[in-house]
C-alpha positions, 0 to 999 in steps of 0.5 A: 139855453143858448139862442143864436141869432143868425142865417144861413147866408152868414160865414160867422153864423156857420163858423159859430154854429160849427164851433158850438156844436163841436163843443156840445153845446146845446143852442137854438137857431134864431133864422133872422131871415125866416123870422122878421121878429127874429131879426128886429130882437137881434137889433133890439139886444145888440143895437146894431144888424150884425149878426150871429147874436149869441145870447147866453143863460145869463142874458149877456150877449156876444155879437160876430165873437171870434172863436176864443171869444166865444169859448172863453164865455162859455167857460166863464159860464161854466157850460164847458170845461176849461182847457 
């Protein structure tokens, strides 16, 4: 499953959140406010405090992806169909 680490203060959170949800994409919300642990794992896998963090099945990472970014990996993971 897709982790996103994330909050609900951050438009590149939302935007990312809208996009993966109208792709269908199952993921699950990481709140880095909420969480302190959260947000300490979101530094530990980028190495740096941007945010959202998308972490993949795979175990790579995109952080602040724009949106063909993140639908290209979600192709090249095969988690949705190519366009």
């Amino acid at each position: 499953m897709i982790r996103m680490y994330s909050a609900d203060w951050c438009g590149d959170c939302r935007r990312t959140e809208s996009q993966l949800n109208e792709l269908g994409v199952a993921f699950e919300y990481l709140d880095v406010d909420a969480h302190p642990e959260h947000k300490a794992r979101a530094i530990e896998i980028s190495g740096k405090p941007n945010i959202p963090v998308v972490v993949f099945p795979d175990e790579s990472y995109l952080v602040e992806p724009a949106n063909f970014e993140l639908e290209l990996k979600l192709q090249q993971l095969n988690l949705i169909d190519q366009a």
